[in-house]
Backbone as numpy.savetxt, mean C-alpha at the origin, in Angstrom:
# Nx Ny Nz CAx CAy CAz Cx Cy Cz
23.81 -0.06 -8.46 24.46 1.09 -7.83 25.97 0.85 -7.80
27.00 1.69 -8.15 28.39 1.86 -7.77 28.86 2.48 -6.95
30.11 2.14 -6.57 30.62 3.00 -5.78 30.86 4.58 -5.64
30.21 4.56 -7.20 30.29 6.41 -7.14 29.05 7.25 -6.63
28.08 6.43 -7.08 26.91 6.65 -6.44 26.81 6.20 -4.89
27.52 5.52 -4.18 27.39 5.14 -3.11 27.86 6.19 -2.47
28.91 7.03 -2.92 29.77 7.92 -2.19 29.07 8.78 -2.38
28.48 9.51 -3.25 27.62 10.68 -3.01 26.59 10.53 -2.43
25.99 9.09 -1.90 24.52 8.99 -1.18 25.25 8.99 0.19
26.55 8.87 0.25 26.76 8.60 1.47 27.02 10.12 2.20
27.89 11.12 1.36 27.78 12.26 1.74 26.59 12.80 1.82
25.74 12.78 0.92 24.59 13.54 1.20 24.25 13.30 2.57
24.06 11.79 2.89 23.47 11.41 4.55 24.20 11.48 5.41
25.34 12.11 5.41 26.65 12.67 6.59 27.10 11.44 6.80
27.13 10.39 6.24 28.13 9.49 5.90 29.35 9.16 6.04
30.10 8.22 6.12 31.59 8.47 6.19 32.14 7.34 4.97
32.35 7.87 3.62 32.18 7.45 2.49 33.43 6.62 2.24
34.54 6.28 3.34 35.35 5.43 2.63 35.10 4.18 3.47
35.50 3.53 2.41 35.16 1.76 2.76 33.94 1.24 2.92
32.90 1.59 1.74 31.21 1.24 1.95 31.17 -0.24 1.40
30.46 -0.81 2.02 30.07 -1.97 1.60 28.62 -1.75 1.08
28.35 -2.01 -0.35 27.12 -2.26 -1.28 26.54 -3.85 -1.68
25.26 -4.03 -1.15 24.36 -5.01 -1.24 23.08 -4.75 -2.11
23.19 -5.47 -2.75 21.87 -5.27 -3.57 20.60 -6.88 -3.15
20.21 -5.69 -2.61 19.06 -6.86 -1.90 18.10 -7.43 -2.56
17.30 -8.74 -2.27 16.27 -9.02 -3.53 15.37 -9.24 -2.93
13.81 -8.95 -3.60 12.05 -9.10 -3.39 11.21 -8.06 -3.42
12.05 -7.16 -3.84 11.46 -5.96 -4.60 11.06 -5.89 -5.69
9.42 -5.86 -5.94 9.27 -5.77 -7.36 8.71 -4.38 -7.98
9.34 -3.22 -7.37 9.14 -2.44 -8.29 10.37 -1.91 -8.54
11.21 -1.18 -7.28 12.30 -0.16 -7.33 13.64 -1.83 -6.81
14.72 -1.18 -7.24 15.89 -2.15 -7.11 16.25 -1.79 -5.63
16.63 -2.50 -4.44 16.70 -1.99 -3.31 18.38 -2.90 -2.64
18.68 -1.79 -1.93 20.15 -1.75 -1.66 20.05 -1.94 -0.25
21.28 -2.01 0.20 21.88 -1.67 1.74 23.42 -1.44 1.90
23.23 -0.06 2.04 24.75 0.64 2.27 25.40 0.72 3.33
26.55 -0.07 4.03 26.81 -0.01 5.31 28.14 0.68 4.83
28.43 1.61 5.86 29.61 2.37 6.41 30.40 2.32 7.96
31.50 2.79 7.89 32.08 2.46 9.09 31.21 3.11 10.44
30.16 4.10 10.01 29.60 4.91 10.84 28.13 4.90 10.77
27.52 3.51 10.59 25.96 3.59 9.87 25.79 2.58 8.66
24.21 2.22 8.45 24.41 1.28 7.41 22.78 2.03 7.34
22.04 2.23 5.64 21.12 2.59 5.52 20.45 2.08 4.57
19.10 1.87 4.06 18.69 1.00 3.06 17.51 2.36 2.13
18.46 1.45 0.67 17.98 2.79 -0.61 17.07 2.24 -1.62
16.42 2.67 -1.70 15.43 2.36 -3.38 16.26 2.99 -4.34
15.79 2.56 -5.20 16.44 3.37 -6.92 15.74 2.84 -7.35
15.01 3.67 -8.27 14.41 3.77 -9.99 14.94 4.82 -10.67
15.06 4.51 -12.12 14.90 5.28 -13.35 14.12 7.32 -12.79
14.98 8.12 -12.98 14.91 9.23 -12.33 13.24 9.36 -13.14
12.81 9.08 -14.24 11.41 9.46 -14.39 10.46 9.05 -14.03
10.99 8.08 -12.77 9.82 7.24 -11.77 10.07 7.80 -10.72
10.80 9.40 -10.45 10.80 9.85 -9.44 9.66 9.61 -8.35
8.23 9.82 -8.98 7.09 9.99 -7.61 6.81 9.14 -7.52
7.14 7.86 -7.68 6.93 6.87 -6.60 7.41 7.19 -5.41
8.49 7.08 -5.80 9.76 7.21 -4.37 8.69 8.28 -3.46
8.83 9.41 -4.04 8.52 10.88 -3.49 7.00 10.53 -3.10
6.05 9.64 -3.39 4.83 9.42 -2.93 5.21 8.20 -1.67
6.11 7.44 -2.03 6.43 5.95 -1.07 6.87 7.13 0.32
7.44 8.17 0.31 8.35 8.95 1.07 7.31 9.58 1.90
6.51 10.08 1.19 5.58 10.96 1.87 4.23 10.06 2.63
4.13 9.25 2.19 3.00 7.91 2.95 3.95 7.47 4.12
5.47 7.12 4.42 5.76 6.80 5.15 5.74 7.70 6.82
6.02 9.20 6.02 6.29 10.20 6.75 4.63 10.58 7.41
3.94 10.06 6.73 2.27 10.37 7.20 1.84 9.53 8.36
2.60 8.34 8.02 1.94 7.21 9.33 2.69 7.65 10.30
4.10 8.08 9.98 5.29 7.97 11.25 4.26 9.12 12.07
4.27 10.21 11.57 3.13 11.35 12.56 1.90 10.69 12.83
1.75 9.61 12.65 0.40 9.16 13.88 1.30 8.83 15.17
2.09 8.72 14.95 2.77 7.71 16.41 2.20 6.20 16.87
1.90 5.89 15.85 0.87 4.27 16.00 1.80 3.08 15.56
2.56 3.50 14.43 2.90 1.92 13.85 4.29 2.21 13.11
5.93 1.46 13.70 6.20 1.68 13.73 6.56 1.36 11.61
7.73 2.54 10.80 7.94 2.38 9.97 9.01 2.65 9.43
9.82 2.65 8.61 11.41 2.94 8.03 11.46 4.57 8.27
12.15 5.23 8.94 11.92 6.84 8.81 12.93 6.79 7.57
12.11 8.20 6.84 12.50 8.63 5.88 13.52 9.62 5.91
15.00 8.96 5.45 16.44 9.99 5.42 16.12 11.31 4.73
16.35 10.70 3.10 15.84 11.80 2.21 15.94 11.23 0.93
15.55 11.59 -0.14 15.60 11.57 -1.31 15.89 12.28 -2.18
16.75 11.81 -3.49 16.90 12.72 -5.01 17.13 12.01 -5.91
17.99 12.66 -6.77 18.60 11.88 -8.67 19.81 12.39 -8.40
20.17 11.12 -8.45 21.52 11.51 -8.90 22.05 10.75 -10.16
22.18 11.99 -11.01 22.53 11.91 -12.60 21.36 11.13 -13.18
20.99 9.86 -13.60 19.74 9.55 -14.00 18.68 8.27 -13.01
19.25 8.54 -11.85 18.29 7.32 -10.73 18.20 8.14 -9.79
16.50 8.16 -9.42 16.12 8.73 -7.98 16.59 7.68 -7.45
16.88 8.07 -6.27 17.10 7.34 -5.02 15.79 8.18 -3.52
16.43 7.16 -2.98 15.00 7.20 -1.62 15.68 6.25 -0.08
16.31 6.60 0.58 17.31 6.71 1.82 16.40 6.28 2.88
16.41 5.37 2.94 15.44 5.15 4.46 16.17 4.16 5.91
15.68 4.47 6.70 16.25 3.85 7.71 16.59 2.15 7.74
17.80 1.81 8.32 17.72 0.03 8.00 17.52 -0.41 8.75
16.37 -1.30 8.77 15.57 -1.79 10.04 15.96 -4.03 9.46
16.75 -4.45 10.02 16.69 -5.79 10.03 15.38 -6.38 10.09
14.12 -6.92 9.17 13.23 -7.27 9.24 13.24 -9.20 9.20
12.17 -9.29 9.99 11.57 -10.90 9.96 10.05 -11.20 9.79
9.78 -12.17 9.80 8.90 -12.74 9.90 7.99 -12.14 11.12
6.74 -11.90 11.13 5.66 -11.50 12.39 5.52 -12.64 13.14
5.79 -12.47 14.52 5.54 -13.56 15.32 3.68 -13.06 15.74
3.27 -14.51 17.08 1.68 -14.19 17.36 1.75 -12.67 18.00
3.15 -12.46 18.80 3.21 -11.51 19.98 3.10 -10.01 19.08
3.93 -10.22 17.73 3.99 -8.91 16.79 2.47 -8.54 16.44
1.89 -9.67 15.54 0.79 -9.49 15.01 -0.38 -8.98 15.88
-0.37 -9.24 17.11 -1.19 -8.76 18.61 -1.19 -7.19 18.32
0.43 -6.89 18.74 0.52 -5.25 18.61 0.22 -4.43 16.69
0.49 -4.99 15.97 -0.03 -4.67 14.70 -1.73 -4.14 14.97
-2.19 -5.51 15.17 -3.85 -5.07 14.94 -4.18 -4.10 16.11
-3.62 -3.76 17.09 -3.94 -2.76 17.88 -3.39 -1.71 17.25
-2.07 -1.45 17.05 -1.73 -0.46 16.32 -2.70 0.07 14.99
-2.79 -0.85 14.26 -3.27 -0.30 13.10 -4.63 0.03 13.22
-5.55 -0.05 14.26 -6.54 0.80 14.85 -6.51 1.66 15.08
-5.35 2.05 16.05 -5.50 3.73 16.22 -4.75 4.34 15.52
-3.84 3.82 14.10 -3.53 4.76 13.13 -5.01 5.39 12.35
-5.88 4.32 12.18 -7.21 4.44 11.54 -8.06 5.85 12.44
-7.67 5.67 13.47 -8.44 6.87 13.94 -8.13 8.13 13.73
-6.38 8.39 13.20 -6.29 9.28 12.63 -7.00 9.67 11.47
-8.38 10.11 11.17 -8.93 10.64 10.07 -9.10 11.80 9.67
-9.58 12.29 8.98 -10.07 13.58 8.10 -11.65 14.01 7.78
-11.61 14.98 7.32 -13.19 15.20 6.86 -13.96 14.89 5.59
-13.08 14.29 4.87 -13.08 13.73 3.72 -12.14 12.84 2.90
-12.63 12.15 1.78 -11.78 10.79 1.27 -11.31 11.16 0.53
-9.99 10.41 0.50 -8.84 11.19 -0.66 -7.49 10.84 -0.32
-7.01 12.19 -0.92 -5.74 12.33 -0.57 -4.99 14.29 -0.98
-4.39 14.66 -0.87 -3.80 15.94 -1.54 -3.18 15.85 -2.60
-2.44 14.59 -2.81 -2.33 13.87 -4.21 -2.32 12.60 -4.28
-2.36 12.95 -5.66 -2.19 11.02 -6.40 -1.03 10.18 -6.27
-1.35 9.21 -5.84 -0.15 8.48 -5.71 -0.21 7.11 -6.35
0.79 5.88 -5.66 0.50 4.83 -6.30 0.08 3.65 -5.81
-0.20 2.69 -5.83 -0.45 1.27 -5.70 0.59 0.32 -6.33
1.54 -0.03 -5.59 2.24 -0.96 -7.20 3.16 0.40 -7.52
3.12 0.18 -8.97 3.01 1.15 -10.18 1.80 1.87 -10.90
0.70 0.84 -10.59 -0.21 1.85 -10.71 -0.59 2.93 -10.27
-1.21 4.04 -11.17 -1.52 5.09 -10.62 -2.74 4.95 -10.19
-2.57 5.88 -8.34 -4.23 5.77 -7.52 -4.41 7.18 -7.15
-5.25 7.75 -7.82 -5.83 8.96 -7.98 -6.80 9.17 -6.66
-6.55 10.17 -6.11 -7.06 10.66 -4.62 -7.76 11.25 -4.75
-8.51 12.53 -5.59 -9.34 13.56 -5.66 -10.34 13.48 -4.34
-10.40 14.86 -3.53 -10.73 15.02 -2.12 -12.41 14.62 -2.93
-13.01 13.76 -2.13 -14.63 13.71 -1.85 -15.32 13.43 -0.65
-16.44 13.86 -0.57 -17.71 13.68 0.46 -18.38 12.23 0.31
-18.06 11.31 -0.85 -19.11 10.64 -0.82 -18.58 9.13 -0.94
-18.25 8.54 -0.14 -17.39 7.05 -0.01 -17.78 6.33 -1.40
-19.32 6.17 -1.50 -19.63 5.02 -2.46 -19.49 5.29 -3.65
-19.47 6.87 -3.94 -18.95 6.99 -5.34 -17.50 7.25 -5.46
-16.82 7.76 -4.41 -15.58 7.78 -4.56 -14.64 6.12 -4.66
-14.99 5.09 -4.11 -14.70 4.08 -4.27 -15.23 3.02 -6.09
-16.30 3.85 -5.98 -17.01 3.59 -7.23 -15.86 4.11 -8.47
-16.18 5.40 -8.41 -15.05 5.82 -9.71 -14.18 5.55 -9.23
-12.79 5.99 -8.35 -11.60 6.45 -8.49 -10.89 4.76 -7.75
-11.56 3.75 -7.47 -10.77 2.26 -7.12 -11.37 1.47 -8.93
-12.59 0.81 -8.30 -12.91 0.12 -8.91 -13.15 0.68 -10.61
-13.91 1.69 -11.02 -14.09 2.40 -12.77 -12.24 2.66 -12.87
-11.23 3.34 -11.70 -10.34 3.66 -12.74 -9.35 2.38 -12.97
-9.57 1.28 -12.51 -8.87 0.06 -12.23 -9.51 -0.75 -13.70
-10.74 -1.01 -13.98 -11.58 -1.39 -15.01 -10.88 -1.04 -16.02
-10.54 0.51 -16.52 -10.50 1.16 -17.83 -9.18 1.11 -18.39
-8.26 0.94 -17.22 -7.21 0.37 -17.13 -6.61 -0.51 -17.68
-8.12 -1.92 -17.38 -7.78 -3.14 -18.08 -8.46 -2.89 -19.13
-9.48 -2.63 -19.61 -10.29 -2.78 -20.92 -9.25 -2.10 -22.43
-8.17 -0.97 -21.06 -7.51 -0.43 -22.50 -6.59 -1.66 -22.43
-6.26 -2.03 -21.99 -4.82 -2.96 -22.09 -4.61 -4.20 -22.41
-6.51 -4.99 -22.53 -6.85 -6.09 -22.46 -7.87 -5.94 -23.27
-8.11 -5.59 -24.40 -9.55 -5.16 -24.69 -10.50 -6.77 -25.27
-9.56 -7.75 -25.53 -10.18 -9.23 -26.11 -11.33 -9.59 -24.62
-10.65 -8.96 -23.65 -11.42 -9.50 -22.55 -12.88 -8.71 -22.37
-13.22 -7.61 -22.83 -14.38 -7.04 -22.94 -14.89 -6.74 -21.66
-13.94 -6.15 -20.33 -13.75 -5.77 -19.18 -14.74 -4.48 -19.31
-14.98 -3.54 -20.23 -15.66 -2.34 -20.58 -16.85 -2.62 -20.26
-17.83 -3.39 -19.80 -19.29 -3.90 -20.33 -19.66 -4.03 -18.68
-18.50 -4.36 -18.26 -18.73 -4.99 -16.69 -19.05 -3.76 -15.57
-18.53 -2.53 -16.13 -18.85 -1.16 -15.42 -19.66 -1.00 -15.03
-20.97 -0.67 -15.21 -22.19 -0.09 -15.26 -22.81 -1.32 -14.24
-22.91 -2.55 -14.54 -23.39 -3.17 -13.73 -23.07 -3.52 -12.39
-21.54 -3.17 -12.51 -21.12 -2.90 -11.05 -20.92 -2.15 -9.99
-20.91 -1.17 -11.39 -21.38 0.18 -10.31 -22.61 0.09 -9.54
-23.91 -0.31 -10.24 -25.12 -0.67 -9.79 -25.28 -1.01 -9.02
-24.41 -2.35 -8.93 -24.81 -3.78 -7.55 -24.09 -2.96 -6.81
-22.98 -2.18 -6.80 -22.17 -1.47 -5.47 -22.72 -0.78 -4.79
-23.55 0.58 -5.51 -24.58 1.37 -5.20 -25.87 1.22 -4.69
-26.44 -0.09 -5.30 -27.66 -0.82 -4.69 -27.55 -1.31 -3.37
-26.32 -1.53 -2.85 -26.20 -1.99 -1.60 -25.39 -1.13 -0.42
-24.41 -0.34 -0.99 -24.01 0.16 -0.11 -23.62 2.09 -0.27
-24.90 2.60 -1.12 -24.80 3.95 -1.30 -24.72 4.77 -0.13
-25.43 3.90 0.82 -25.30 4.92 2.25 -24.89 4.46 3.33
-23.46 4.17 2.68 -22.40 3.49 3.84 -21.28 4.60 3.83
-21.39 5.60 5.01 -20.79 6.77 5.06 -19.85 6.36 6.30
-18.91 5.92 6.02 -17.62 5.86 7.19 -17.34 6.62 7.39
-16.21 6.91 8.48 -15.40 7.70 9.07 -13.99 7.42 7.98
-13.76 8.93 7.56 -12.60 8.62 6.85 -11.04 8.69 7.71
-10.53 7.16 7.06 -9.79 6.80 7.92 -8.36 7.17 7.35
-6.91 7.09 7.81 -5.58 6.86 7.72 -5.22 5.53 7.08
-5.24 4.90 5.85 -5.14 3.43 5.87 -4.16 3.70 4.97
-2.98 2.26 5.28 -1.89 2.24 4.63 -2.27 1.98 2.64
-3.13 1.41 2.71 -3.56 0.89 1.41 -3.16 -0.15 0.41
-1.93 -0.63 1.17 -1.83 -2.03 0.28 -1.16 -3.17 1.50
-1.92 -2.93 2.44 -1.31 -4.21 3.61 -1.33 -5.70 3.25
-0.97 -5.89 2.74 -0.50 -6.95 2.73 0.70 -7.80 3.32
0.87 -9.37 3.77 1.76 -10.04 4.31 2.95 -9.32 3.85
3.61 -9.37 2.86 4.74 -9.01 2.35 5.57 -7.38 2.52
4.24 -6.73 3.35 4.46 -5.17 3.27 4.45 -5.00 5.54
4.13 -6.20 5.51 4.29 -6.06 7.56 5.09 -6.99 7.86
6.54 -6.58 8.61 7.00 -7.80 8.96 7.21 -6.88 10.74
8.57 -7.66 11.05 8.57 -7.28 12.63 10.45 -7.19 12.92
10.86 -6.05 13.69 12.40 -5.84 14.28 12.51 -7.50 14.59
13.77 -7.39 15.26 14.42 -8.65 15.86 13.85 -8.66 17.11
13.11 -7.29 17.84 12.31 -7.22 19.10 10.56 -7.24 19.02
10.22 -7.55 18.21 9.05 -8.28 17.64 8.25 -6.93 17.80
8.29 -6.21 17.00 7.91 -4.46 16.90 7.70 -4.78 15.75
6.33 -4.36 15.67 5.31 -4.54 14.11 6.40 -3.74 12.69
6.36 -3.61 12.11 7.09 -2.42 10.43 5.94 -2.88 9.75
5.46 -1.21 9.22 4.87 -1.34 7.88 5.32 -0.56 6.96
5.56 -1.16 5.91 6.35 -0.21 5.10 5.48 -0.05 3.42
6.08 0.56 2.56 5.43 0.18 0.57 3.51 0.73 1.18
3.49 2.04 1.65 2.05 2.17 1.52 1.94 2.83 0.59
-0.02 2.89 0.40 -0.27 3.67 -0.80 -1.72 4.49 -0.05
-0.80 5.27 0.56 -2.12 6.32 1.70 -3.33 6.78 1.00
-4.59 6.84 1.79 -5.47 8.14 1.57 -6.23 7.73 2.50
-7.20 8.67 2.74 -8.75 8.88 3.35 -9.98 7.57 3.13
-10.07 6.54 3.28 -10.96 5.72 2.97 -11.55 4.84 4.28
-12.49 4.04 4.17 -12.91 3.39 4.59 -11.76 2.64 5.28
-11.47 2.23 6.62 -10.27 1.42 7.39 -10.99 -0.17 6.72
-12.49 -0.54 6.54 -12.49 -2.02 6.43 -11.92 -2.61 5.39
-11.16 -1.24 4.22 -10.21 -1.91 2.94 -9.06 -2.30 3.52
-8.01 -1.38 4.62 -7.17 -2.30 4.96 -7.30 -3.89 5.07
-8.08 -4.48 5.87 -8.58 -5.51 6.99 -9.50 -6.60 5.70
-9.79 -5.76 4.52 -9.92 -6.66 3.26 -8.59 -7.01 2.72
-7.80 -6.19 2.38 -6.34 -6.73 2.06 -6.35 -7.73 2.64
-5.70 -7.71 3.87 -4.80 -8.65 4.99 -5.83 -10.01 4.35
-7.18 -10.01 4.67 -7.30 -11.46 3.99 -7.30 -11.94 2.83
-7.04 -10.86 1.46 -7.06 -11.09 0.16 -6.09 -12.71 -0.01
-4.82 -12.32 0.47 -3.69 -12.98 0.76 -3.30 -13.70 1.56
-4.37 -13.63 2.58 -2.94 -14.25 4.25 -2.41 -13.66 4.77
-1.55 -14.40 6.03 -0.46 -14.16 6.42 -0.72 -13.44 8.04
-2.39 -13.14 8.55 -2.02 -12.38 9.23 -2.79 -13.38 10.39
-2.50 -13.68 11.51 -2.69 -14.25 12.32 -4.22 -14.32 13.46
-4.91 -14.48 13.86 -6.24 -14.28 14.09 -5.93 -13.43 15.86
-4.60 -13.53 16.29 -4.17 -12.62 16.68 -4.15 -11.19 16.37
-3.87 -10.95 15.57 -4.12 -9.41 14.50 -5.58 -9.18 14.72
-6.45 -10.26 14.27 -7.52 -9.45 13.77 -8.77 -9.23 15.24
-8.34 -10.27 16.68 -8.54 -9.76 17.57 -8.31 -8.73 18.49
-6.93 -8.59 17.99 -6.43 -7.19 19.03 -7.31 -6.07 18.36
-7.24 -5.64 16.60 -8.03 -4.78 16.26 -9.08 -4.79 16.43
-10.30 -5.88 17.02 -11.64 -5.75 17.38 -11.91 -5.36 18.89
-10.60 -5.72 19.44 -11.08 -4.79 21.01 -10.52 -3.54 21.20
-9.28 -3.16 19.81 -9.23 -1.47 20.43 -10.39 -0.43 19.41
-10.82 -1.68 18.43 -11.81 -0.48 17.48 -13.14 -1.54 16.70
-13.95 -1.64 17.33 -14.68 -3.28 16.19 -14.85 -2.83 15.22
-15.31 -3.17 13.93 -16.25 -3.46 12.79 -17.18 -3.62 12.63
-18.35 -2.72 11.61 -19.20 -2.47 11.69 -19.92 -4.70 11.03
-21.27 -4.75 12.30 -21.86 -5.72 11.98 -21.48 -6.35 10.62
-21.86 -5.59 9.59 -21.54 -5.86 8.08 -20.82 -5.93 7.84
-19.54 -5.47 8.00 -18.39 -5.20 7.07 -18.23 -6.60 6.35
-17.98 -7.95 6.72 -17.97 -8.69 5.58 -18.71 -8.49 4.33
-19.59 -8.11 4.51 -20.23 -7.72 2.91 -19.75 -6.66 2.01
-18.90 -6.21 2.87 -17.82 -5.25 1.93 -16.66 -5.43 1.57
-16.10 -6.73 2.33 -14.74 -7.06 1.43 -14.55 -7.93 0.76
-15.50 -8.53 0.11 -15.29 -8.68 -1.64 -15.01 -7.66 -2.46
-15.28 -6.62 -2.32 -15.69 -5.78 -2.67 -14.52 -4.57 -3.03
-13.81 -4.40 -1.70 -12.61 -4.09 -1.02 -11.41 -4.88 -1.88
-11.26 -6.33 -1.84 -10.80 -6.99 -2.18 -10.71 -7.32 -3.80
-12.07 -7.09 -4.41 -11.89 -6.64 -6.09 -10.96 -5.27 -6.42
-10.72 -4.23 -5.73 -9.59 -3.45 -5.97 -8.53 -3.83 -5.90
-7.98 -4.91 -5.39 -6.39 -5.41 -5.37 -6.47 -5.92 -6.47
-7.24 -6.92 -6.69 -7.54 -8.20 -7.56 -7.36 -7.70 -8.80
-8.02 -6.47 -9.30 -8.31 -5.93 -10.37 -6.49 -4.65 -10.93
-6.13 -4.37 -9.34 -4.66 -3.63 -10.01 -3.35 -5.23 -9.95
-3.82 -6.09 -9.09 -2.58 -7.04 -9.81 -2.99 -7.44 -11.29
-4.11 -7.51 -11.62 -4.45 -8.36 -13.20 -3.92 -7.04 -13.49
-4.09 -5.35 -13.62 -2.91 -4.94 -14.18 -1.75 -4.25 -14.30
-1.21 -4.95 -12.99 0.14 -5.30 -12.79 0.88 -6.43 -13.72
0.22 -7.26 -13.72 0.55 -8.46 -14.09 0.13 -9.78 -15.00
-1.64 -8.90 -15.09 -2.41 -9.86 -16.18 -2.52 -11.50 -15.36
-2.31 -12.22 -16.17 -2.54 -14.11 -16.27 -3.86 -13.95 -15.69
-3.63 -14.83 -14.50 -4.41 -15.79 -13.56 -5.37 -14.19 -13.06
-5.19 -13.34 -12.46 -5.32 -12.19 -12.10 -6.98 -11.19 -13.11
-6.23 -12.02 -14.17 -7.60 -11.14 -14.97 -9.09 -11.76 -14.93
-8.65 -13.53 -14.56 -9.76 -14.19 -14.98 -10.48 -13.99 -13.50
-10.04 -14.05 -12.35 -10.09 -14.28 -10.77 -10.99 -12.75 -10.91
-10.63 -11.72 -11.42 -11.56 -10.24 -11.09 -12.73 -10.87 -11.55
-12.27 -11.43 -13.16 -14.01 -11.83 -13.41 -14.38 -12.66 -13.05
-14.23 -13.43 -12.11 -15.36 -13.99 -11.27 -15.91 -13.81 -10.34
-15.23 -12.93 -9.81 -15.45 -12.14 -8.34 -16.53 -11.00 -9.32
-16.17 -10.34 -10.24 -17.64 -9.17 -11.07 -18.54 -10.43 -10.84
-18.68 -11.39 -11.41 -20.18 -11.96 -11.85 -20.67 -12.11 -10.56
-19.89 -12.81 -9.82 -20.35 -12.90 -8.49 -21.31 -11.95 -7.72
-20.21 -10.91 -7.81 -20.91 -9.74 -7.09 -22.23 -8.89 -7.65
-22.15 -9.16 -9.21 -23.35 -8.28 -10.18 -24.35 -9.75 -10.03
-24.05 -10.71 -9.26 -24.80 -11.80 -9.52 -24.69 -12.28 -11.31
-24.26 -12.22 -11.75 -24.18 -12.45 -13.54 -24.26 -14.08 -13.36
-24.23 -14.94 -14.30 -24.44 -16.27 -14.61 -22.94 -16.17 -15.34
């Protein structure tokens, strides 16, 4: 970003455009991310390539979805556009840290009763993303096939086109099976879930006030959040008690986040391939029982 672009992001946001100081911040791995301070305000910007507009415009609208639960706090959304050939995406600058035990407490309570914000069906009104990947929402009635096709089949076809030596194509059918064999009539309550919680996407103010930020919203099952958080780490057994006394988990749910957890597994291998591609397939054999 330059200073010319700084000055028109700064007017747009009623700004006071002389004497900006520009930071280009780093650990962003999709959009390049800034922090614009002015004599009157300091605000923090995404930029991508203007034909990656709907990220932004999907990252914008997931943020603006949780902020109306009133549950958990998140970057409010300034505004967004292009200017000349980079969307940009204006969000509030929140000094983030590390989650202390006291943060992670209010997280897992919080992120319960965002979950209770639900709907009458799984989805979304549109498609949005994961990553960069695209995560297709189409409104449905029926959890196990909607998780069936539109996580796990469109995550598969994904790789089989992109990877085809690996012969990822073959693994479909049988997993659909073992998914369906066990949990066809596991009809949740469709929930509000951020969709890619992970450590790196919750941190906490300097007043130990939960932030979640980088979601990838829809209508699903809440026990995929709560599969994330352990895909990875990071979240404290604090977290995962506060969320069992403002909302428990059904007896089972461990038997569903492998499961849960093969949807991440399967969009970082392609995000990123390596280590990622071989780790899905062992988690398929596992789960299809395969040898």
């Amino acid at each position: 970003m330059d200073v010319e672009m700084a000055g028109h992001l700064a007017r747009q946001l009623g700004l006071d455009e002389h004497g900006l100081h520009i930071d280009h911040l780093t650990g962003g791995d999709i959009a390049d991310a800034w922090a614009i301070t002015a004599a009157d305000g300091q605000v923090f910007v995404k930029t991508l390539p203007a034909g990656q507009a709907g990220l932004l415009s999907c990252e914008a609208e997931g943020l603006q979805a949780i902020l109306d639960t009133g549950t958990v706090r998140v970057p409010k959304v300034l505004e967004r556009d292009v200017y000349q050939n980079t969307a940009w995406l204006a969000l509030e600058y929140l000094p983030l840290q590390p989650r202390t035990a006291d943060a992670d407490r209010q997280l897992g309570q919080s992120l319960a009763r965002m979950h209770r914000h639900g709907f009458d069906r799984y989805g979304w009104s549109r498609s949005n993303y994961i990553g960069r990947t695209p995560q297709p929402n189409p409104w449905s009635d029926n959890w196990s096939e909607f998780f069936a096709w539109q996580r796990l089949g469109f995550q598969l076809d994904r790789l089989a086109r992109e990877w085809p030596d690996h012969d990822l194509g073959r693994w479909q059918r049988p997993l659909f099976q073992a998914w369906l064999d066990r949990f066809a009539r596991h009809h949740p309550e469709p929930a509000l879930i951020h969709g890619d919680l992970w450590q790196g996407n919750a941190e906490m103010t300097a007043g130990a006030q939960p932030v979640i930020f980088d979601p990838a919203i829809h209508y699903a099952d809440r026990e995929c959040d709560l599969a994330m958080t352990h895909l990875f780490g990071g979240f404290s057994s604090h977290f995962y008690q506060a969320y069992e006394s403002e909302w428990p988990l059904p007896d089972d749910h461990e038997a569903r986040r492998p499961w849960y957890q093969l949807y991440h597994l399967l969009n970082h291998a392609n995000l990123f391939g390596g280590g990622y591609i071989q780790r899905s397939l062992e988690l398929i054999r596992r789960l299809t029982n395969a040898d």
